[in-house]
C-alpha positions in Angstrom: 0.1 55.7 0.1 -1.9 57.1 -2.8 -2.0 61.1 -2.8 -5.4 62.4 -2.9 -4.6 65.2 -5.8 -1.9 65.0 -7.9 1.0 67.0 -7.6 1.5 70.4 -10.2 3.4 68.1 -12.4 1.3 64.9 -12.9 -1.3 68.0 -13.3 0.7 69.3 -16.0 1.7 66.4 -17.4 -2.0 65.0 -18.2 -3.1 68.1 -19.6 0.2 67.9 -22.5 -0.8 64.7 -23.0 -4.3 65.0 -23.3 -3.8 68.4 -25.7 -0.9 66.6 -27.6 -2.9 63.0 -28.6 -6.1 65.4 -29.2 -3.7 67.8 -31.5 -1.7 65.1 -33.2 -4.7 62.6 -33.8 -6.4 65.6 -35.6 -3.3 66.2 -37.9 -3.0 63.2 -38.9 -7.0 62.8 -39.8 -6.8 66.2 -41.5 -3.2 64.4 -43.9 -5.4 61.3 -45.0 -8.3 63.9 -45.4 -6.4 65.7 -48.2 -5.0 62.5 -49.7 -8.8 61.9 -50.0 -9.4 59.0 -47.4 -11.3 57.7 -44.9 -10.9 58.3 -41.4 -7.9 56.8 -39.4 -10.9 54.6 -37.7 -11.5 52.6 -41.3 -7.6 52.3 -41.2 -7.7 50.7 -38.0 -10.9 48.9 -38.7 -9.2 47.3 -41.7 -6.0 47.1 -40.1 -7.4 44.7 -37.7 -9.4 42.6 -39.7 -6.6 41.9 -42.2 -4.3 40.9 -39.4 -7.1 38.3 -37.9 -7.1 34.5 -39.1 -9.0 34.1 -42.6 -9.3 38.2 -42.6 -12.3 38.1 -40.5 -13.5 38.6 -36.9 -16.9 39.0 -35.1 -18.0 42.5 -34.3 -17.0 42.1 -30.7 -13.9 41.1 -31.5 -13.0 43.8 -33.6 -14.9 46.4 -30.9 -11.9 45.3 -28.9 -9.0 46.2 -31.3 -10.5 49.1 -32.0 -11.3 50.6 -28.6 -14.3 52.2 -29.9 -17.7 52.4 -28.6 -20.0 49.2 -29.7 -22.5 51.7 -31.5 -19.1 53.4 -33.3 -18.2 50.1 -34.2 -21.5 49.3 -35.4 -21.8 52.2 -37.3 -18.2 51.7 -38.9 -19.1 47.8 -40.1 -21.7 49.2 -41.3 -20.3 51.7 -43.7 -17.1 49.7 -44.4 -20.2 47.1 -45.8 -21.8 50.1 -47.9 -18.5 50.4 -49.5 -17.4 47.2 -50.4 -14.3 47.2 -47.9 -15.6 44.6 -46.0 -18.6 42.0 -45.8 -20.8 40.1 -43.5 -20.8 36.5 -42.8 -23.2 34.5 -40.9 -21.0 31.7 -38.3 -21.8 28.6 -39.6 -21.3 26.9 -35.8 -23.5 29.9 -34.0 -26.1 31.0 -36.5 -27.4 34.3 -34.4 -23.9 35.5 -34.4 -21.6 36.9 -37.5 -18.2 37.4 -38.7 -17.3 41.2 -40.8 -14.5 39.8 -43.2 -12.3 42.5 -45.2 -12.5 42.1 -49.3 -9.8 42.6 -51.3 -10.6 46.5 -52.2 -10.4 46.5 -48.2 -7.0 45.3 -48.4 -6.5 47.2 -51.4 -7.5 50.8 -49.3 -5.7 49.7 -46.4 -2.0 49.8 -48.2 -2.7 53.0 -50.0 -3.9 54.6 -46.5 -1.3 52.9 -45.0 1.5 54.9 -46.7 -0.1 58.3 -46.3 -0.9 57.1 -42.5 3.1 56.7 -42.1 4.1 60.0 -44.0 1.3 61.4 -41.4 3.3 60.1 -38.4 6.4 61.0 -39.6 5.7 64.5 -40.5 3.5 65.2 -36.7 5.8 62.9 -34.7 9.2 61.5 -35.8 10.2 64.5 -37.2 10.1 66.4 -34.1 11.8 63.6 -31.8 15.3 61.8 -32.4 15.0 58.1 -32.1 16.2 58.1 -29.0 13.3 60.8 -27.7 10.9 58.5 -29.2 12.3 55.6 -27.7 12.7 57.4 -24.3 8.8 58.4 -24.7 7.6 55.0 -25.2 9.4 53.9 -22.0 7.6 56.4 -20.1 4.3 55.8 -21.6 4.8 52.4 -20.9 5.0 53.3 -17.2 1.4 54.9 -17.4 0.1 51.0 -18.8 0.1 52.4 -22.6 2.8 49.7 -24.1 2.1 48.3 -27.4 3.6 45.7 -29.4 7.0 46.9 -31.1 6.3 45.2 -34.0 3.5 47.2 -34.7 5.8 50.1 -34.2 8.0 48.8 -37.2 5.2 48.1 -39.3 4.0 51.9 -39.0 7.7 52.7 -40.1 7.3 50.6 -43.0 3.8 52.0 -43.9 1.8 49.1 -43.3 0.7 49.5 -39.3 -2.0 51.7 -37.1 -2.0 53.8 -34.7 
């Protein structure tokens, strides 16, 4: 049976982790600010299409990966375009519908921001938690439905993941 408030805790609980994600995520935006990039949504933007079969994806498709807004997404194709990081393709098999494909200056910004990204996370996160905190956090967050792939954990580590 399902409580109809939450207790003090879970109370207290969401609020840290509400303030903490809004607190970290700025940090790191404000680190690849100074290094004089993008924000961490081109990373992820990026991210996602070099990672997808040939490099590209439809705009729905990366809407998904990004777990932004359709108009954010929209508005982010559309400046990765202006900037040469990525391009638009009409499908050959649907021709009303499109495919956004990094280029290779996309790739290129993508490994630079990639190393600043992971100096980012190291500096607001895994220096203030031993391995084994970070592990135990994952668990947890795992608990609230927020697990993600370990792999992509590793790649962060190695300065070459998102978010």
């Amino acid at each position: 049976m399902t409580r109809r408030k939450p207790s003090i805790e879970a109370a207290a609980a969401w609020i840290r982790l509400m303030r903490v994600r809004s607190r970290v995520l700025a940090a790191v935006e404000q680190e690849l600010k100074k290094a004089g990039f993008p924000p961490l949504a081109s990373y992820d933007a990026l991210l996602a299409l070099s990672r997808a079969p040939a490099g590209e994806l439809r705009p729905v498709e990366l809407e998904k990966r990004m777990l932004l807004p359709q108009y954010a997404t929209s508005r982010l194709i559309d400046r990765l375009v202006e900037e040469g990081l990525a391009m638009r393709r009409e499908c050959k098999a649907d021709k009303r519908g499109q495919f956004v494909e990094i280029t290779d200056a996309g790739r290129e910004l993508r490994k630079k921001m990639g190393q600043a990204y992971s100096m980012a996370i190291e500096k607001h996160v895994g220096s203030k938690l031993s391995d084994a905190d970070a592990a135990k956090l994952c668990g947890l967050l795992d608990r609230l439905g927020c697990s993600c792939n370990e792999a992509q954990a590793l790649a962060v580590r190695d300065g070459a993941s998102a978010r």
